[in-house]
C-alpha positions as YAML, in Angstrom:
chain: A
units: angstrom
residues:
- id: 1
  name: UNK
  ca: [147.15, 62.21, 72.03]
- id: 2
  name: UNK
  ca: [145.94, 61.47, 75.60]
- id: 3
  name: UNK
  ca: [143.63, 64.03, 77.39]
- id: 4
  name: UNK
  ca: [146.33, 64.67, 80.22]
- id: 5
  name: UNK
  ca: [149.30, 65.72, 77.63]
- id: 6
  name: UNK
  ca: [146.75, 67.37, 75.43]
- id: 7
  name: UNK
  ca: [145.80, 69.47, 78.34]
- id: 8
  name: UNK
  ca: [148.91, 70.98, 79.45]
- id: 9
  name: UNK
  ca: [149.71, 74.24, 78.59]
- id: 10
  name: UNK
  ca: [152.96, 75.25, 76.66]
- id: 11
  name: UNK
  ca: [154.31, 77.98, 79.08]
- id: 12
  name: UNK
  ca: [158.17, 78.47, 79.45]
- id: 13
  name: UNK
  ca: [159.52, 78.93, 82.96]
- id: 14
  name: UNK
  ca: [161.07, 81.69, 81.85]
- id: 15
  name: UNK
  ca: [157.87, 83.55, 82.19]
- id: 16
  name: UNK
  ca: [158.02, 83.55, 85.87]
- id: 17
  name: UNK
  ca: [159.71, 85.88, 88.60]
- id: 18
  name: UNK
  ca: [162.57, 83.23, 90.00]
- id: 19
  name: UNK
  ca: [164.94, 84.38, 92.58]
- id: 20
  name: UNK
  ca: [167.41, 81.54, 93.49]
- id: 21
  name: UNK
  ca: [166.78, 80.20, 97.11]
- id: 22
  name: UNK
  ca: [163.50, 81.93, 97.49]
- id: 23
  name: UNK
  ca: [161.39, 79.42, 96.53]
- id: 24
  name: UNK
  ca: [158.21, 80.48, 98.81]
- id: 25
  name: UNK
  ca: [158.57, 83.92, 97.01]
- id: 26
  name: UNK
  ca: [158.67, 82.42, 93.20]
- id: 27
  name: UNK
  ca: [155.94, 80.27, 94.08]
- id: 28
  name: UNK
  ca: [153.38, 82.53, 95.23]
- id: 29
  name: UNK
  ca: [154.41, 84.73, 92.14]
- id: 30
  name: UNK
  ca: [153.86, 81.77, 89.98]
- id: 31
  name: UNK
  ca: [150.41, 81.17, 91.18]
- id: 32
  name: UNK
  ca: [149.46, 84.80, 90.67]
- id: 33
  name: UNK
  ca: [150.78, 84.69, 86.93]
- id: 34
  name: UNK
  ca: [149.09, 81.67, 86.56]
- id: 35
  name: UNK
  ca: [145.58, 83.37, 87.93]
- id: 36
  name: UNK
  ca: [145.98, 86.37, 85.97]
- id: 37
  name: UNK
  ca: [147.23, 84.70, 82.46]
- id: 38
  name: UNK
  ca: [144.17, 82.28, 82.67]
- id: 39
  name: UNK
  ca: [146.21, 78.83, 82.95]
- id: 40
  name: UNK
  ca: [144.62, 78.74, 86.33]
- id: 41
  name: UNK
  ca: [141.39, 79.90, 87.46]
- id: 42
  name: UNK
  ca: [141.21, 83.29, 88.38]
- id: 43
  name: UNK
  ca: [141.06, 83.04, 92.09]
- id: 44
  name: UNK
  ca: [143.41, 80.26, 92.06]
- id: 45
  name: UNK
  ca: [140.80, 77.78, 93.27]
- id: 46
  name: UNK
  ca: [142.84, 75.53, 91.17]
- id: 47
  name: UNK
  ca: [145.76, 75.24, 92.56]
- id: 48
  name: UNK
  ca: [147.71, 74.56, 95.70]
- id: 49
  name: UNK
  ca: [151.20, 75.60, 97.19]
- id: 50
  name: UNK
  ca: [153.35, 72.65, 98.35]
- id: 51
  name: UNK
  ca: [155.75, 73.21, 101.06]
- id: 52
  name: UNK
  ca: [158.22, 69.95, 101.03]
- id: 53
  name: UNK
  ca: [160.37, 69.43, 104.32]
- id: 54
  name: UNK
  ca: [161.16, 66.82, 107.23]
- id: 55
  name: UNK
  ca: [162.31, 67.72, 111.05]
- id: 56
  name: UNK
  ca: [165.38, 67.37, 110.02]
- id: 57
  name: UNK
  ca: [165.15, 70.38, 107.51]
- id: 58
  name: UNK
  ca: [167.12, 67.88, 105.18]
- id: 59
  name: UNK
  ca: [165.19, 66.81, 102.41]
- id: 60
  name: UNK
  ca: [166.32, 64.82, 99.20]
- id: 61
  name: UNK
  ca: [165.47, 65.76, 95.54]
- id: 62
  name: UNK
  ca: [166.50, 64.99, 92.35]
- id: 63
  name: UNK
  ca: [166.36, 66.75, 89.11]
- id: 64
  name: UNK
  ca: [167.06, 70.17, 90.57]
- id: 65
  name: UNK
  ca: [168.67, 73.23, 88.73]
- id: 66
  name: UNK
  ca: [171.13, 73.99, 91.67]
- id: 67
  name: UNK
  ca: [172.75, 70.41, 91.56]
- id: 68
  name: UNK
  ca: [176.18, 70.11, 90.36]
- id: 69
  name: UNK
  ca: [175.28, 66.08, 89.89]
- id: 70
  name: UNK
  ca: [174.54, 64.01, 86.80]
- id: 71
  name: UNK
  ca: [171.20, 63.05, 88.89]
- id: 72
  name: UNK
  ca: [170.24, 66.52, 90.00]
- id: 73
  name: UNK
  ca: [169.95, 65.67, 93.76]
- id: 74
  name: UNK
  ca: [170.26, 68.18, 95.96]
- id: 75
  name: UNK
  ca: [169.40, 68.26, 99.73]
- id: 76
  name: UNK
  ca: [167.48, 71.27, 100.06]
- id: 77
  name: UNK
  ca: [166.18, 72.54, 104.44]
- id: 78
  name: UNK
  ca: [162.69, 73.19, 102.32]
- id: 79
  name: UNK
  ca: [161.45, 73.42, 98.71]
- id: 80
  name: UNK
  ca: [158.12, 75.05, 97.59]
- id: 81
  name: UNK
  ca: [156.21, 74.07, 94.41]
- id: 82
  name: UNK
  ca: [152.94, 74.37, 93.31]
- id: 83
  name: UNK
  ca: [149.91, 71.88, 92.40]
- id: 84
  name: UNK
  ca: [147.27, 72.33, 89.64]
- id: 85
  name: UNK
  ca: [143.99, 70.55, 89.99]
- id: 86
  name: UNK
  ca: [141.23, 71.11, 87.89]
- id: 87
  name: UNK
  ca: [138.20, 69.44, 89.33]
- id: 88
  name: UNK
  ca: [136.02, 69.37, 86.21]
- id: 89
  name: UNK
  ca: [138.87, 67.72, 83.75]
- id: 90
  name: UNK
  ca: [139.85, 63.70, 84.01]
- id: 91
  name: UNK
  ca: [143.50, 65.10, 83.73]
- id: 92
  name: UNK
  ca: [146.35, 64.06, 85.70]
- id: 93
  name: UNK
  ca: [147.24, 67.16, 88.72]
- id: 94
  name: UNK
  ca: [150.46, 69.29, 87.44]
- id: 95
  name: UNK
  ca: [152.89, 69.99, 89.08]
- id: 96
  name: UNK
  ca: [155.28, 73.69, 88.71]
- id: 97
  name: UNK
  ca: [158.64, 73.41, 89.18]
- id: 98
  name: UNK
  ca: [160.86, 76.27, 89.06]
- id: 99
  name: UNK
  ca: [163.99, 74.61, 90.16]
- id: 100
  name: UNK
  ca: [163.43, 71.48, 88.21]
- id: 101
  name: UNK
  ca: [164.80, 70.08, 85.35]
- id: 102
  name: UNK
  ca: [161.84, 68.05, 83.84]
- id: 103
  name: UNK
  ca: [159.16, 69.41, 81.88]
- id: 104
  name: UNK
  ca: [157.39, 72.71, 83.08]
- id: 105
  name: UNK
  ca: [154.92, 71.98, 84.18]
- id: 106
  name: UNK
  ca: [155.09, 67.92, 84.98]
- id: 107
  name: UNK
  ca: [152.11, 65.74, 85.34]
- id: 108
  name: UNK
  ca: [152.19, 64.92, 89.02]
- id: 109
  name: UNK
  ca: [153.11, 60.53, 88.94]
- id: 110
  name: UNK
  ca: [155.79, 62.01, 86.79]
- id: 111
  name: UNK
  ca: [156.97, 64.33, 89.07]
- id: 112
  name: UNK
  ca: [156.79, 62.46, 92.24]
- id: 113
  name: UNK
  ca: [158.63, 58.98, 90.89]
- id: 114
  name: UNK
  ca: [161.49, 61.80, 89.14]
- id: 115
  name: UNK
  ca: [162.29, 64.15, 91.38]
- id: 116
  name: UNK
  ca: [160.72, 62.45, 94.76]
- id: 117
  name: UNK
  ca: [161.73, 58.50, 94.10]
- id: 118
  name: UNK
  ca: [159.65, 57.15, 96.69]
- id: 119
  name: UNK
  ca: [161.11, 53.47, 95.20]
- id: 120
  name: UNK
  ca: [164.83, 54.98, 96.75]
- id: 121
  name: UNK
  ca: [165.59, 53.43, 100.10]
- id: 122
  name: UNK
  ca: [166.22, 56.49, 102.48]
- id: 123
  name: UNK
  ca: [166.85, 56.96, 106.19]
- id: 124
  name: UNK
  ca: [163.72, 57.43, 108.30]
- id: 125
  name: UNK
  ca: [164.82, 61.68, 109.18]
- id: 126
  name: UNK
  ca: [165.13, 61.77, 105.92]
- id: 127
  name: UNK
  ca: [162.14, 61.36, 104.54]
- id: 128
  name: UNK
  ca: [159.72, 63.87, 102.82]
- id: 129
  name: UNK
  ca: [156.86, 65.39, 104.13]
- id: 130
  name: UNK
  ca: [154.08, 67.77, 102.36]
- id: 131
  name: UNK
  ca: [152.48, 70.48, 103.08]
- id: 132
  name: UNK
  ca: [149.20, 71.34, 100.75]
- id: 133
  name: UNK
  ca: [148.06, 74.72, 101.14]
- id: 134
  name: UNK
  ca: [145.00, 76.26, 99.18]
- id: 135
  name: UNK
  ca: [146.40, 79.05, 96.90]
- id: 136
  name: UNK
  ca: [143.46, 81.60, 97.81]
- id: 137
  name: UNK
  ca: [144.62, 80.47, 101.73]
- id: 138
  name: UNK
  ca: [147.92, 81.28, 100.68]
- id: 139
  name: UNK
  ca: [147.62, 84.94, 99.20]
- id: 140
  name: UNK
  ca: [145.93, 85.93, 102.27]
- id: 141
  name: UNK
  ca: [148.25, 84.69, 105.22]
- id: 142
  name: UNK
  ca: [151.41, 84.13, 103.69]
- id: 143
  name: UNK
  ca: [154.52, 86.46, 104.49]
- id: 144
  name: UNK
  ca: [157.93, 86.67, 104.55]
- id: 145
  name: UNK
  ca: [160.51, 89.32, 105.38]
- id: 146
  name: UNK
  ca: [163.10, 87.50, 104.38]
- id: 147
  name: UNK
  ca: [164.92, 87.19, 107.78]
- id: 148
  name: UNK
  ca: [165.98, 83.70, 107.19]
- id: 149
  name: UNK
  ca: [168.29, 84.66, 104.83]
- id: 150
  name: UNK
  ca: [170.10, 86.87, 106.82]
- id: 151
  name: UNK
  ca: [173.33, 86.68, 108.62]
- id: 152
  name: UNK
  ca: [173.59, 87.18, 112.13]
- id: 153
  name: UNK
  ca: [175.78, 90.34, 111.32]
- id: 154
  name: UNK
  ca: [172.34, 91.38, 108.64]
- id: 155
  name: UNK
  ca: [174.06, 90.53, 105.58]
- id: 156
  name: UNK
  ca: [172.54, 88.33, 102.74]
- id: 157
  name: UNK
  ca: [173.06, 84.56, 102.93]
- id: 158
  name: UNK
  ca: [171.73, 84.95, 99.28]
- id: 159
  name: UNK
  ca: [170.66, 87.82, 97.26]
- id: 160
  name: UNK
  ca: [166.95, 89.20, 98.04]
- id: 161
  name: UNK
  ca: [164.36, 89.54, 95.00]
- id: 162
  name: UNK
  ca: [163.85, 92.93, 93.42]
- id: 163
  name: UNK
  ca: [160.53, 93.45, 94.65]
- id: 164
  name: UNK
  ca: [158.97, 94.66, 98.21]
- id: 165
  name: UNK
  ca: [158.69, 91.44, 100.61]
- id: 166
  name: UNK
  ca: [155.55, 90.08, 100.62]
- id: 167
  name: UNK
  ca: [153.08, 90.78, 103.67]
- id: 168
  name: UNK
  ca: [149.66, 89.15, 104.83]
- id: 169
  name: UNK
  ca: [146.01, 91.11, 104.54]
- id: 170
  name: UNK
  ca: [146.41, 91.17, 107.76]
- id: 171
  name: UNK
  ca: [149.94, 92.87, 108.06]
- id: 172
  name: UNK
  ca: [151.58, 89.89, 109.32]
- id: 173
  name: UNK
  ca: [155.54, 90.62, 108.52]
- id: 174
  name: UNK
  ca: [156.87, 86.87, 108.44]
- id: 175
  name: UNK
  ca: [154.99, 83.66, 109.32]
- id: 176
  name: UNK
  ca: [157.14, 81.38, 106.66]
- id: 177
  name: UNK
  ca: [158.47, 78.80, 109.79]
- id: 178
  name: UNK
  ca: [154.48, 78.06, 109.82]
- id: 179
  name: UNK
  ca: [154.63, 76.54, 106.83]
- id: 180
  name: UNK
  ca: [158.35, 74.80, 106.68]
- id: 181
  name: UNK
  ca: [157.50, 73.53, 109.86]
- id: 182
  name: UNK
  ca: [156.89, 69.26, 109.55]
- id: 183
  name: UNK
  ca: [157.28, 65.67, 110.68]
- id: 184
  name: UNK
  ca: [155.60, 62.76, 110.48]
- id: 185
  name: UNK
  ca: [153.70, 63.31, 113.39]
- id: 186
  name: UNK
  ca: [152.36, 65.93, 111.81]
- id: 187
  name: UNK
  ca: [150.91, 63.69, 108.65]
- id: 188
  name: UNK
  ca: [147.42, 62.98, 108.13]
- id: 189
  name: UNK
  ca: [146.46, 59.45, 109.70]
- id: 190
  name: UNK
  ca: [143.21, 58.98, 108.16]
- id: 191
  name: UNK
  ca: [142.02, 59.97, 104.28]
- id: 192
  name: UNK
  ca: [138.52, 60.60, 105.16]
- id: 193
  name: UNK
  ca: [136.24, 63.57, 103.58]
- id: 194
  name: UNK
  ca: [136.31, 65.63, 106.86]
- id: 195
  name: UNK
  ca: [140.48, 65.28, 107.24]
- id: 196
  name: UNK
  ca: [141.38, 66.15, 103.70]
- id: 197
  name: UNK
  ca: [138.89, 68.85, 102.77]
- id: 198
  name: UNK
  ca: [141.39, 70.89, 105.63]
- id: 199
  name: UNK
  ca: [143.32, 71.16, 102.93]
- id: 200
  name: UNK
  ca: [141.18, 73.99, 101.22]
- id: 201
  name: UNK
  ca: [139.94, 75.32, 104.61]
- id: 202
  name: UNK
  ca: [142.60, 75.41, 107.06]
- id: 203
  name: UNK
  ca: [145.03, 78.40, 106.72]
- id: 204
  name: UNK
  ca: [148.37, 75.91, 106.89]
- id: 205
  name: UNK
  ca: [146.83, 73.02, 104.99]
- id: 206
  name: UNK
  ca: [147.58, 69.81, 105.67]
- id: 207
  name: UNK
  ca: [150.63, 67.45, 105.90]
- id: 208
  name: UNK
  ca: [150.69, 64.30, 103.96]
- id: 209
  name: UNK
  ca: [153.72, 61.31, 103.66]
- id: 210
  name: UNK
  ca: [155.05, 60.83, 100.19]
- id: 211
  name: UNK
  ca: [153.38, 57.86, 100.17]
- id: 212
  name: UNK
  ca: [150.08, 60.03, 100.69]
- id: 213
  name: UNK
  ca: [150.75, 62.51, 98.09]
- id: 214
  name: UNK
  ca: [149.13, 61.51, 95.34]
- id: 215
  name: UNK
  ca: [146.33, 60.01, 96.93]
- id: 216
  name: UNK
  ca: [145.15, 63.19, 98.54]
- id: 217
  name: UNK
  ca: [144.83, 65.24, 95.25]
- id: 218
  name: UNK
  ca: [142.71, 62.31, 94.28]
- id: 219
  name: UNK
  ca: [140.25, 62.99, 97.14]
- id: 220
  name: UNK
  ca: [140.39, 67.24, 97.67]
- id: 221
  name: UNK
  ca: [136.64, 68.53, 97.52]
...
C-alpha cells in the first residue's frame, strides 16, 4: 500500500453539514469538523479553503452531484472546496469535495485531472481560477448573510441552511464577493518564497491558474 492511500482517512461525506448551493457555508463547516474530529490539526493549520471562479462567474466542472450528465459537468458562478496539507507527511495534498462524485476525500492530481481536466480545450473566459485561503484566515474574516441568494422581491433563490449565518470576529455581516472575486490578472506571476507564503498570511489568499495549482501546494511554507 503506498503512503498517500494509506494515509487517507475513511470519513463518509455524510458526516458533514451540506446545504445545496451553499458551498462557502459547507466548507467552512467541513474544516471545523475536520479540526475538532482530529483529521486535521486542531487549528486548521492544515488546511486551506479553495474558492474556484473566473470573471466570467462561469466555471466548468465535472464529476459534480448537481449534474444531470453522464460526465457530471456542471457550470457552476463559484465552487468552494477545501485543501489538506500536512507539512510533516510525504503524502499527496487532499482534496474535500462535498459536491463531488469521486472519492471523499481525493488525493489532489486526482482531483484536478477529474473534476478540473486541465488536458480539455476550453475558451479563454472560461477558464478556472483559484483562490487559496488559510483555514485559520478563514474562520476569522469570513461571512456571509446569505444575500446572494435572495430575490430581488427577498425570497430564496435556494433554501438557506438551518443554522445562524456565519459572521466575522470582527462583526463583518457579508464579505463573500471578496473571495469569489477573480481573473487572471489577478493570478500569481511569479512562484517565489515571498509571493506564495501570502497564501497563509494574507486574509484573501492568493489566486493561482489551474496550471499553478498544484505547484503552489508544493511550495506553501
Amino acid at each position: 500500500m503506498s503512503t498517500v492511500t494509506s494515509e487517507i482517512p475513511a470519513v463518509e461525506a455524510t458526516q458533514f453539514q451540506h446545504t445545496p448551493y451553499y458551498c462557502e457555508e459547507n466548507v467552512y463547516l467541513l474544516c471545523k469538523t475536520l479540526c475538532e474530529n482530529g483529521v486535521a490539526d486542531a487549528t486548521g493549520s492544515d488546511l486551506f479553503v479553495v474558492f474556484i471562479s473566473n470573471e466570467k462567474k462561469q466555471v466548468p466542472l465535472w464529476h459534480q452531484k448537481a449534474s444531470t450528465r453522464a460526465d457530471g459537468i456542471v457550470l457552476w458562478d463559484y465552487h468552494v472546496i477545501c485543501v489538506q496539507r500536512k507539512k510533516e507527511s510525504d503524502a499527496e495534498p487532499l482534496v474535500w469535495d462535498l459536491d463531488s462524485t469521486l472519492p471523499f476525500p481525493s488525493p489532489l492530481a486526482s482531483y484536478v485531472n477529474e473534476t478540473i481536466q486541465p488536458s480539455f480545450q476550453l475558451f479563454a473566459e472560461y477558464q478556472r481560477y483559484f483562490r487559496i485561503v488559510h483555514a485559520p484566515l478563514f474562520f476569522k474574516h469570513f461571512a456571509s448573510d446569505r444575500r446572494h441568494m435572495k430575490e430581488p422581491d427577498g425570497s430564496w433563490i435556494a433554501q438557506p441552511p438551518p443554522y445562524q449565518p456565519i459572521v466575522s470576529q470582527d462583526g463583518i455581516l457579508h464579505n463573500l464577493s471578496e473571495y469569489n472575486a477573480m481573473s487572471g490578472a489577478d493570478s500569481l506571476s511569479t512562484m517565489d518564497p515571498d509571493t506564495v507564503g501570502a497564501a497563509v498570511s494574507q486574509k484573501l489568499g492568493v489566486v493561482v491558474s489551474h496550471t499553478q495549482l498544484e505547484e503552489l501546494f508544493t511550495k506553501l511554507p
